[in-house]
CHARMM internal coordinates of N, CA and C (Angstrom, degrees):
IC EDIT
DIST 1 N 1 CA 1.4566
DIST 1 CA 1 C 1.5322
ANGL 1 N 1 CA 1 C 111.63
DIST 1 C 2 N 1.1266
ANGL 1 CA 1 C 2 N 126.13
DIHE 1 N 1 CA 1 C 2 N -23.66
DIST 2 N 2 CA 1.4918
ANGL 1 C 2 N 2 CA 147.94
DIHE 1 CA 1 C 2 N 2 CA -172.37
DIST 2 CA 2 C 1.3834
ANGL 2 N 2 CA 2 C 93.66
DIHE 1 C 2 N 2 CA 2 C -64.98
DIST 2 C 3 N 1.5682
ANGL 2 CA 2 C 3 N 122.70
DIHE 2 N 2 CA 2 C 3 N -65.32
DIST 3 N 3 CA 1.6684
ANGL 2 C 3 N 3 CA 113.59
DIHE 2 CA 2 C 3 N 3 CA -179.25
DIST 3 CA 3 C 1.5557
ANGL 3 N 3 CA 3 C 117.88
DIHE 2 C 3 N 3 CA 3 C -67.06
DIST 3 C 4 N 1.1160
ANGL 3 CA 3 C 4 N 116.56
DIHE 3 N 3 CA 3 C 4 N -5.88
DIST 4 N 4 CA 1.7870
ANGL 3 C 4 N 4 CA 115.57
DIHE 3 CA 3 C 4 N 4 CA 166.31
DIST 4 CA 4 C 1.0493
ANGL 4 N 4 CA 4 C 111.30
DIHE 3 C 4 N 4 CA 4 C -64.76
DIST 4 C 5 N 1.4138
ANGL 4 CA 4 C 5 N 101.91
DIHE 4 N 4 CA 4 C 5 N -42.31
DIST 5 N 5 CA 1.9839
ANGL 4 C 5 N 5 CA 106.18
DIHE 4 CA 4 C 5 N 5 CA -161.20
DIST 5 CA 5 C 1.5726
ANGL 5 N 5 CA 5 C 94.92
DIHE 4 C 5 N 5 CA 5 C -67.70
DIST 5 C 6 N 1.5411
ANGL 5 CA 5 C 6 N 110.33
DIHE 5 N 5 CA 5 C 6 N -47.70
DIST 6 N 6 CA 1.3851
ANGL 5 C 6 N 6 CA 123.02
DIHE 5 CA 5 C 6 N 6 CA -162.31
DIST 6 CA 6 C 1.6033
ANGL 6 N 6 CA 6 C 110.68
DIHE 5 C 6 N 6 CA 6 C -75.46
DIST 6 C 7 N 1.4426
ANGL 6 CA 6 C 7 N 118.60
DIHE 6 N 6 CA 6 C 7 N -17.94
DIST 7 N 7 CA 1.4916
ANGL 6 C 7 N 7 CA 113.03
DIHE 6 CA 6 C 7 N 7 CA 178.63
DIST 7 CA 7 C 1.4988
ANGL 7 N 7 CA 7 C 98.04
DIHE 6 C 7 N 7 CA 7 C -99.61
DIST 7 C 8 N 1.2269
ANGL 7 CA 7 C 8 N 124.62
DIHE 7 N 7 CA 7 C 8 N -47.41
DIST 8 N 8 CA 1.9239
ANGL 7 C 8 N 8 CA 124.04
DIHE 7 CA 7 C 8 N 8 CA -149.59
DIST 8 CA 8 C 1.8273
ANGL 8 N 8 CA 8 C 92.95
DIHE 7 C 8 N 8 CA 8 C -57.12
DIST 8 C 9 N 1.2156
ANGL 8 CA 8 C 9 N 129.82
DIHE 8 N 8 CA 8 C 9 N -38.41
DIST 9 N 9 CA 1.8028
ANGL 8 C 9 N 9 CA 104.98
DIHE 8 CA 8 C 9 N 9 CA 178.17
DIST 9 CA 9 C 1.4819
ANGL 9 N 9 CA 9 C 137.91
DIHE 8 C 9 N 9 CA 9 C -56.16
DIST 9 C 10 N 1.7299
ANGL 9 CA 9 C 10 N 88.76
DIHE 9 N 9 CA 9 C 10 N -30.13
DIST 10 N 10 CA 1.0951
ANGL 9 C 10 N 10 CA 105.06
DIHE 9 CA 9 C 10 N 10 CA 163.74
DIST 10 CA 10 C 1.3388
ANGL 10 N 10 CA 10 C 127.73
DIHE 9 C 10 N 10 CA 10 C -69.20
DIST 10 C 11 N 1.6124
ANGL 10 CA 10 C 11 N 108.99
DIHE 10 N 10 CA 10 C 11 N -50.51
DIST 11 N 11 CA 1.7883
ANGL 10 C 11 N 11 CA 106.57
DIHE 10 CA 10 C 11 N 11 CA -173.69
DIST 11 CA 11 C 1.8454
ANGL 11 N 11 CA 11 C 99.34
DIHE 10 C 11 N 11 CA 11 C -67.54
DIST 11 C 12 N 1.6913
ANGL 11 CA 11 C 12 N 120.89
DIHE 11 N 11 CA 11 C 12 N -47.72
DIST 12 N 12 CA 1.5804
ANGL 11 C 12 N 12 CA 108.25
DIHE 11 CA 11 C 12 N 12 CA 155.95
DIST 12 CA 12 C 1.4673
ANGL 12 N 12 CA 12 C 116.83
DIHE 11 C 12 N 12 CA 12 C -1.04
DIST 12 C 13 N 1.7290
ANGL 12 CA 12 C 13 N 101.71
DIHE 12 N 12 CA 12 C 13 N -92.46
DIST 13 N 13 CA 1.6337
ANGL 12 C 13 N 13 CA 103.16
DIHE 12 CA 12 C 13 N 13 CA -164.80
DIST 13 CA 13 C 1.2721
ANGL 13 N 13 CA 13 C 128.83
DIHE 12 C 13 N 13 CA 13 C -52.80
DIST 13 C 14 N 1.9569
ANGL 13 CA 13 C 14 N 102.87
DIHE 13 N 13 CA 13 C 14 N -29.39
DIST 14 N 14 CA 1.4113
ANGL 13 C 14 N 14 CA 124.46
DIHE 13 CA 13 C 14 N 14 CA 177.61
DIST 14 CA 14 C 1.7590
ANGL 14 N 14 CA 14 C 116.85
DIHE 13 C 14 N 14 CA 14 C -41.45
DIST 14 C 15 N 1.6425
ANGL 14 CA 14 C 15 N 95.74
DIHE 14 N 14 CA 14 C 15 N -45.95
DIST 15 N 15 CA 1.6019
ANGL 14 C 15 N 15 CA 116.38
DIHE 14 CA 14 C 15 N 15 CA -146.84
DIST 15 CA 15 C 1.8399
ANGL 15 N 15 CA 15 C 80.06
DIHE 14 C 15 N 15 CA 15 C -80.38
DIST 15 C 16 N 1.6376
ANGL 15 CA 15 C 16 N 106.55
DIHE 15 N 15 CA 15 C 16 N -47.57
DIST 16 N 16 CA 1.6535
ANGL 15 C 16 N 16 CA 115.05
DIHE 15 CA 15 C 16 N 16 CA -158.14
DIST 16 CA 16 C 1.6978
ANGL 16 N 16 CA 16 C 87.09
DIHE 15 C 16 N 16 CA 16 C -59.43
DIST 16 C 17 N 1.3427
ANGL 16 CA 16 C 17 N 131.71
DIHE 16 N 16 CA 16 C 17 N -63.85
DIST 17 N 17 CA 1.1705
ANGL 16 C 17 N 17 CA 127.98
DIHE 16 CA 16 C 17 N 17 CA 164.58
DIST 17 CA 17 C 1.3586
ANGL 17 N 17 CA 17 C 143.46
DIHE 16 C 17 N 17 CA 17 C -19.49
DIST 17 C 18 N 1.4541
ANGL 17 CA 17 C 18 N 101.16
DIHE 17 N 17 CA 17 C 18 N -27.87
DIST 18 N 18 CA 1.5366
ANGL 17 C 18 N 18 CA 125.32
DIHE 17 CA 17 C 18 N 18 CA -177.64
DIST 18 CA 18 C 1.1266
ANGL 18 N 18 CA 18 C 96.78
DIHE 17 C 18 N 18 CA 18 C -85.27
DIST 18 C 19 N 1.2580
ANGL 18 CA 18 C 19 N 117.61
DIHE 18 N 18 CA 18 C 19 N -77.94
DIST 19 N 19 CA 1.7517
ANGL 18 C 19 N 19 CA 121.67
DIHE 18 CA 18 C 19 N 19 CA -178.72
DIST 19 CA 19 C 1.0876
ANGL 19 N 19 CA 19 C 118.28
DIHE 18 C 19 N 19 CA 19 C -49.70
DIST 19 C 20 N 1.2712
ANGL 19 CA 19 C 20 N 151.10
DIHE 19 N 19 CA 19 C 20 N -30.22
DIST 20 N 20 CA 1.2799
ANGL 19 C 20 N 20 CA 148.13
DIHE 19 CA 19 C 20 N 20 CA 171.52
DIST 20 CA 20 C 1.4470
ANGL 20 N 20 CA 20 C 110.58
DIHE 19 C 20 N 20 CA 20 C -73.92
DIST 20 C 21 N 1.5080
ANGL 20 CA 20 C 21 N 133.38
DIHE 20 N 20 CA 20 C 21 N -58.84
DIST 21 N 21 CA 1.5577
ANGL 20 C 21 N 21 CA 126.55
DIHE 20 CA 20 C 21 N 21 CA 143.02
DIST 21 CA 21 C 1.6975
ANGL 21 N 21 CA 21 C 110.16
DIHE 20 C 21 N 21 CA 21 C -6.32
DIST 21 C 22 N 1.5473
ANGL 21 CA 21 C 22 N 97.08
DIHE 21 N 21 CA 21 C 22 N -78.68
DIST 22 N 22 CA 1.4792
ANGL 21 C 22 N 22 CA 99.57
DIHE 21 CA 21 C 22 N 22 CA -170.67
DIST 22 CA 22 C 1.5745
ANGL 22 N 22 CA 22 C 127.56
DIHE 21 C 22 N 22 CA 22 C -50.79
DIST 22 C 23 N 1.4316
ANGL 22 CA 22 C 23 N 103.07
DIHE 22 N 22 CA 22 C 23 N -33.37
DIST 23 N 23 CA 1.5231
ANGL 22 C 23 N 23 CA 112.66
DIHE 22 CA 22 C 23 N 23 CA 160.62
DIST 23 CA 23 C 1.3858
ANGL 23 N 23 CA 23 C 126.46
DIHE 22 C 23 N 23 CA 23 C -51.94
DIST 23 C 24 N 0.7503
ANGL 23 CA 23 C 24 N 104.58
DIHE 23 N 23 CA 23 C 24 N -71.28
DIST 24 N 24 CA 2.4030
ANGL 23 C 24 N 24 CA 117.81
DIHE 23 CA 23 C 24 N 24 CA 165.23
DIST 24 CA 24 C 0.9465
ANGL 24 N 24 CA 24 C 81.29
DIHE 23 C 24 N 24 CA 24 C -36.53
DIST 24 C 25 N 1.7681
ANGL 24 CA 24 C 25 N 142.54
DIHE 24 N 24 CA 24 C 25 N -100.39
DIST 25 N 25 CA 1.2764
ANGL 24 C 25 N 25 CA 125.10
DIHE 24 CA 24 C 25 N 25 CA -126.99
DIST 25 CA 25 C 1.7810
ANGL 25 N 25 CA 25 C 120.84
DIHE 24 C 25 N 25 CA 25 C -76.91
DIST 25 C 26 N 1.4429
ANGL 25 CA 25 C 26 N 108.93
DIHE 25 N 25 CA 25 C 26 N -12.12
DIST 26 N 26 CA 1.4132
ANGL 25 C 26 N 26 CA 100.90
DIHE 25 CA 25 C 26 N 26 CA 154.41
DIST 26 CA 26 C 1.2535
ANGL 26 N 26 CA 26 C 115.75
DIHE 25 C 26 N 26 CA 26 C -61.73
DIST 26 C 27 N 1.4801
ANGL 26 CA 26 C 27 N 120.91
DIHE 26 N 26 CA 26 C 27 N -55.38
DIST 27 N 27 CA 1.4284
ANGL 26 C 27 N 27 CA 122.77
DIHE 26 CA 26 C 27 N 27 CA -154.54
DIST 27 CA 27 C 1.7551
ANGL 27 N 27 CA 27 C 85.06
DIHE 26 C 27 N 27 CA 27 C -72.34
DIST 27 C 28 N 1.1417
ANGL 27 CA 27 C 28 N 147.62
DIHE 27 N 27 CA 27 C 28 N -53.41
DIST 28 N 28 CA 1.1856
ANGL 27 C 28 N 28 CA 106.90
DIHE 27 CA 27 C 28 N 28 CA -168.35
DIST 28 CA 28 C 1.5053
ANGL 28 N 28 CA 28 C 119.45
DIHE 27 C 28 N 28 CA 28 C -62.03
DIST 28 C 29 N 1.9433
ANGL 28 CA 28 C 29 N 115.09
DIHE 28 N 28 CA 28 C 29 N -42.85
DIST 29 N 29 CA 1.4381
ANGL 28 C 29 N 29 CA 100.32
DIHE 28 CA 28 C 29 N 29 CA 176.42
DIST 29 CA 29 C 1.4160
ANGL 29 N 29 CA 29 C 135.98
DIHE 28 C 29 N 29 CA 29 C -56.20
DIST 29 C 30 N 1.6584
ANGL 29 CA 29 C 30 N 113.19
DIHE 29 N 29 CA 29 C 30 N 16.86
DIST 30 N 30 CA 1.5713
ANGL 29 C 30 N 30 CA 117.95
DIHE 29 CA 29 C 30 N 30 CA -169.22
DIST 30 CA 30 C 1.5909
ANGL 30 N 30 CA 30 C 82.16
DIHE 29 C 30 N 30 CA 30 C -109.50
DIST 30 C 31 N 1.4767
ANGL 30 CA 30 C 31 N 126.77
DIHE 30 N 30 CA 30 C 31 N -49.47
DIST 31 N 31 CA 1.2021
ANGL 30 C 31 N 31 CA 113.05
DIHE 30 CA 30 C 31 N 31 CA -174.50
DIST 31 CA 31 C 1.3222
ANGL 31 N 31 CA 31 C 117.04
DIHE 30 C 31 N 31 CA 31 C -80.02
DIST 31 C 32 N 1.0548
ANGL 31 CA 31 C 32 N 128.86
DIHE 31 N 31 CA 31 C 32 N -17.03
DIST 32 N 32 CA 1.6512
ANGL 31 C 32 N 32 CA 112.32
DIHE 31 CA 31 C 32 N 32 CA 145.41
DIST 32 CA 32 C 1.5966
ANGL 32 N 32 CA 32 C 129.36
DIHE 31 C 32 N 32 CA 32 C -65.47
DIST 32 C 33 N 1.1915
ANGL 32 CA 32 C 33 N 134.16
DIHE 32 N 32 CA 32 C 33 N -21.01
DIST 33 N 33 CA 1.5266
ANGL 32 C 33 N 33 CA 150.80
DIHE 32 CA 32 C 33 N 33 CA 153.72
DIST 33 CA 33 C 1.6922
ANGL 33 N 33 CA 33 C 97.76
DIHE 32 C 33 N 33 CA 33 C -50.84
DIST 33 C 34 N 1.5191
ANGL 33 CA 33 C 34 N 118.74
DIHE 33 N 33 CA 33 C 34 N -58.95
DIST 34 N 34 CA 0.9405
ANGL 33 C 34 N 34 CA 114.99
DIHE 33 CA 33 C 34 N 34 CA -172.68
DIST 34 CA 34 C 2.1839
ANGL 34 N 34 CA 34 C 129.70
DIHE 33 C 34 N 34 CA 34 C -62.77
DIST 34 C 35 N 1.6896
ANGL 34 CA 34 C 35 N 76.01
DIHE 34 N 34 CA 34 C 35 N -38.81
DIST 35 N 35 CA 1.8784
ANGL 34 C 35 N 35 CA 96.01
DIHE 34 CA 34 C 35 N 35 CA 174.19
DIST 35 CA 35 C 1.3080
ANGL 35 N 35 CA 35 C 103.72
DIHE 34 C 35 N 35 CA 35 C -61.08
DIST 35 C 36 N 1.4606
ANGL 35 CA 35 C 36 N 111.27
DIHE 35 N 35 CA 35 C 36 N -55.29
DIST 36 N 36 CA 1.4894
ANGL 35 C 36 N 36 CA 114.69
DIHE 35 CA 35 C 36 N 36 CA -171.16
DIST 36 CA 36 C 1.6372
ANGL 36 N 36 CA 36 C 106.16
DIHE 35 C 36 N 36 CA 36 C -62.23
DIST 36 C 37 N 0.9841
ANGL 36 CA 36 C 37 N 143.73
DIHE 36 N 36 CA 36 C 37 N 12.57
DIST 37 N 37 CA 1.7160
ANGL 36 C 37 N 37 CA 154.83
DIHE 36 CA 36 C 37 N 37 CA -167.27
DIST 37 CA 37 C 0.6629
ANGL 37 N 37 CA 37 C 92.95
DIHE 36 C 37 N 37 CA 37 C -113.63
DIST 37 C 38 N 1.7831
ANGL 37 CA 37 C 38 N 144.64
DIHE 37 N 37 CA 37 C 38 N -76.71
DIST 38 N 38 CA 1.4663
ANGL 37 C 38 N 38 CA 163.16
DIHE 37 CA 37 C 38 N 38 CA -114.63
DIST 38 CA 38 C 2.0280
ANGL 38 N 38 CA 38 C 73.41
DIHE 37 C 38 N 38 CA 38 C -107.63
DIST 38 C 39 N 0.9493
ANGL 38 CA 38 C 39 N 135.63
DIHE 38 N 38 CA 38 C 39 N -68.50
DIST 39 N 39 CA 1.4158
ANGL 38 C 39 N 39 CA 115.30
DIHE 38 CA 38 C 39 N 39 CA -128.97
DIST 39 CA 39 C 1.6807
ANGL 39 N 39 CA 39 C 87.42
DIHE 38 C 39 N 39 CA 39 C -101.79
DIST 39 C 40 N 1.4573
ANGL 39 CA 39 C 40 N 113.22
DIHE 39 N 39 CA 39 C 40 N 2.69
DIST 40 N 40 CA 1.7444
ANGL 39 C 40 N 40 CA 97.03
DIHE 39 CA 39 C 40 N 40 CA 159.72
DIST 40 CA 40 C 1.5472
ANGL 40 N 40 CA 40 C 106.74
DIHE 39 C 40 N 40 CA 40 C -115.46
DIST 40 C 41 N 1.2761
ANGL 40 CA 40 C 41 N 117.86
DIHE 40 N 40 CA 40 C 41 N 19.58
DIST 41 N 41 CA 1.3033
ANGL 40 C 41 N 41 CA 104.92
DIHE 40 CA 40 C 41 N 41 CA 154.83
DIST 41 CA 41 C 1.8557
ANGL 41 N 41 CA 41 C 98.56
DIHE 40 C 41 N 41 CA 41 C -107.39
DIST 41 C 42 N 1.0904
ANGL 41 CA 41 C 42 N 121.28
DIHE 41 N 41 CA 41 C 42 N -17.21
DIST 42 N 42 CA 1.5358
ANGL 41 C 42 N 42 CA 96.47
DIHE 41 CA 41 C 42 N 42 CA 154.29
DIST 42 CA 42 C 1.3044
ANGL 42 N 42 CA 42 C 136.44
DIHE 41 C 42 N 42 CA 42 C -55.65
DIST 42 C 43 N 1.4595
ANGL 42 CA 42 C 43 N 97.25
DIHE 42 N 42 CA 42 C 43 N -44.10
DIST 43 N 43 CA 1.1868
ANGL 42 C 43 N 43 CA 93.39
DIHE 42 CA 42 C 43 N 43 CA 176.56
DIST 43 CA 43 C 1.6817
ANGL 43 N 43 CA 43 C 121.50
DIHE 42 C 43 N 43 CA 43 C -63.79
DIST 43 C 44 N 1.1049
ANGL 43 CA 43 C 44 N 124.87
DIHE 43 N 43 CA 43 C 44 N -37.14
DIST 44 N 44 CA 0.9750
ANGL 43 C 44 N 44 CA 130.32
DIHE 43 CA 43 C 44 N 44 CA 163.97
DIST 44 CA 44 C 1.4668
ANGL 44 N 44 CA 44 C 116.92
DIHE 43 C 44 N 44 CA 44 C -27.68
DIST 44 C 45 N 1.3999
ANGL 44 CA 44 C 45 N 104.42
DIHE 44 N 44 CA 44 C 45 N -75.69
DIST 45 N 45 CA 1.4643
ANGL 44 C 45 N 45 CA 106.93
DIHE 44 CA 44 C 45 N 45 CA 176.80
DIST 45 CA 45 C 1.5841
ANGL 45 N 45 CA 45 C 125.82
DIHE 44 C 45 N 45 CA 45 C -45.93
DIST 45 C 46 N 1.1155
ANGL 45 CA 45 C 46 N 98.90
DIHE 45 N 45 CA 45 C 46 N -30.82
DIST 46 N 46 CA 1.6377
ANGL 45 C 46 N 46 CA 117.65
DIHE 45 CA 45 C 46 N 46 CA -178.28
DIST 46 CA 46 C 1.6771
ANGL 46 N 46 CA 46 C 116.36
DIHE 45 C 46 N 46 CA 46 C -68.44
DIST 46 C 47 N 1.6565
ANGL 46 CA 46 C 47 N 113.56
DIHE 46 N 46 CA 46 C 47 N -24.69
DIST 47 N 47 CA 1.2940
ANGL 46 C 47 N 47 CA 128.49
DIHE 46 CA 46 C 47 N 47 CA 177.82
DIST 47 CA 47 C 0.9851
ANGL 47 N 47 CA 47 C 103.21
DIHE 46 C 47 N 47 CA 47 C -100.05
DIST 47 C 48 N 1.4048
ANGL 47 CA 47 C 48 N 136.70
DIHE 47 N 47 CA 47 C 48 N -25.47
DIST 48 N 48 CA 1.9396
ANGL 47 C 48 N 48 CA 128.56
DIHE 47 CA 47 C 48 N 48 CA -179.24
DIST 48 CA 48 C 1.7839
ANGL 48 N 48 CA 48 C 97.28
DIHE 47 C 48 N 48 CA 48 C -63.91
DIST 48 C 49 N 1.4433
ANGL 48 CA 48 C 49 N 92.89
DIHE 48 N 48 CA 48 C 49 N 137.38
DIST 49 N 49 CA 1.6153
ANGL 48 C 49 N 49 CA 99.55
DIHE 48 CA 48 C 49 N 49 CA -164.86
DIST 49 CA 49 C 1.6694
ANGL 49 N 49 CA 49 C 97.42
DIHE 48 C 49 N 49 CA 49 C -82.81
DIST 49 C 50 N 1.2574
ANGL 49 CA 49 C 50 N 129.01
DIHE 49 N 49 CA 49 C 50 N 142.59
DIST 50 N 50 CA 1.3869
ANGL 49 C 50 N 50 CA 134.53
DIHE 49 CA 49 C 50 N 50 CA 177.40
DIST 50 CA 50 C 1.3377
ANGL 50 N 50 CA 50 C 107.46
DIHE 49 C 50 N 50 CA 50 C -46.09
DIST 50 C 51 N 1.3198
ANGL 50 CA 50 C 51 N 129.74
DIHE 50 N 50 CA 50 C 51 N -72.90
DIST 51 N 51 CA 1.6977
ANGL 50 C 51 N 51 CA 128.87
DIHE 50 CA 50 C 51 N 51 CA 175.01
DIST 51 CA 51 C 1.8120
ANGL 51 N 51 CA 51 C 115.45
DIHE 50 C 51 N 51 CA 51 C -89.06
DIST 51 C 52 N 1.4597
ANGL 51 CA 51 C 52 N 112.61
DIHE 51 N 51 CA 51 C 52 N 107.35
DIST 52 N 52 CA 1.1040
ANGL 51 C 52 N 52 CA 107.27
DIHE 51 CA 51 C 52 N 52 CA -159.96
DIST 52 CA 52 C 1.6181
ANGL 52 N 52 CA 52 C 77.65
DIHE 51 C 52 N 52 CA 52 C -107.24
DIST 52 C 53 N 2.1473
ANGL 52 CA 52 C 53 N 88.03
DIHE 52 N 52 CA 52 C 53 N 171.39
DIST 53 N 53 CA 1.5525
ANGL 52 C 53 N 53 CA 86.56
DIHE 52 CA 52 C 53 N 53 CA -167.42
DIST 53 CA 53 C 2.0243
ANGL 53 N 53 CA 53 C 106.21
DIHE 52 C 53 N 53 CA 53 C -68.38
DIST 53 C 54 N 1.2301
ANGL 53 CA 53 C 54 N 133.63
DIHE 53 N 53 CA 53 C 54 N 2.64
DIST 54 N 54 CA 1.0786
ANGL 53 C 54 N 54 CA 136.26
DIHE 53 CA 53 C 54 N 54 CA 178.40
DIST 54 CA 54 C 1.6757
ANGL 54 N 54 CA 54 C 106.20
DIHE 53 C 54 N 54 CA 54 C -67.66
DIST 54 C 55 N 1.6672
ANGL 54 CA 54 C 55 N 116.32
DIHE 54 N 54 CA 54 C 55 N -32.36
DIST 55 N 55 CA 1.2295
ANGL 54 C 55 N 55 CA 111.84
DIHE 54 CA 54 C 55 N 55 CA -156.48
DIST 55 CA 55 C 1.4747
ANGL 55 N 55 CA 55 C 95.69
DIHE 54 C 55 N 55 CA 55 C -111.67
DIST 55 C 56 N 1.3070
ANGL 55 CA 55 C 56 N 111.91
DIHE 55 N 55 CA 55 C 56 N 137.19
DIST 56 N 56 CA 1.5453
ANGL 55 C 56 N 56 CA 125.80
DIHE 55 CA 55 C 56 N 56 CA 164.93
DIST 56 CA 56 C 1.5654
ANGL 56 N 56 CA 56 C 133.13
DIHE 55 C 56 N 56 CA 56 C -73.94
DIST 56 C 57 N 1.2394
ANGL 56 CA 56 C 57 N 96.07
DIHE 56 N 56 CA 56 C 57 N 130.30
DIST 57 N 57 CA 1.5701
ANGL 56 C 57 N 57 CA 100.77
DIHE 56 CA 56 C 57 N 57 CA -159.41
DIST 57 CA 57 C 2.0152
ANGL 57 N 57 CA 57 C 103.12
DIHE 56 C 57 N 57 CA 57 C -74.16
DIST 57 C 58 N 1.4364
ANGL 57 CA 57 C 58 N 101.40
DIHE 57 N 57 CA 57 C 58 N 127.70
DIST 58 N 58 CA 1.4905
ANGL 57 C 58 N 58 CA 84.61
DIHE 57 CA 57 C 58 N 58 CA 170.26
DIST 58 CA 58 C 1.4162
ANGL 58 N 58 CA 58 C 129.86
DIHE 57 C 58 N 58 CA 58 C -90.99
DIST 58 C 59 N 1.2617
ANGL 58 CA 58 C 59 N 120.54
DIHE 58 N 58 CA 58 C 59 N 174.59
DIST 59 N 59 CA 1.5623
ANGL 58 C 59 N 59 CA 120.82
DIHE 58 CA 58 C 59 N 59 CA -155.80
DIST 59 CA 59 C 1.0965
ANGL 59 N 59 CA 59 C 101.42
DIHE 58 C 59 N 59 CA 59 C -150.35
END
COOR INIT
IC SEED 1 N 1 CA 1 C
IC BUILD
């Protein structure tokens, strides 16, 4: 019983350590999912040609 007392603070901080790790690296891989969204729908916009054949040229 002596090594419970003496290990469980440790595996505690270990586990609290784990999960908090694991937290950051979702939240960054969502905001990279997210950047990578934002900057290919820029691009997008950036390749739609200004006068498409839908739009009439004025004169």
């Amino acid at each position: 019983m002596e090594y419970v007392a003496v290990l469980l603070p440790s595996i505690v901080v270990g586990l609290i350590f784990w999960f908090a790790m694991k937290s950051i690296f979702n939240a960054d891989k969502s905001e990279r999912q997210a950047e990578a969204r934002a900057q290919a729908e820029a691009e997008a916009r950036a390749a739609k040609p200004l006068n498409g054949p839908d739009s009439e040229p004025n004169k």
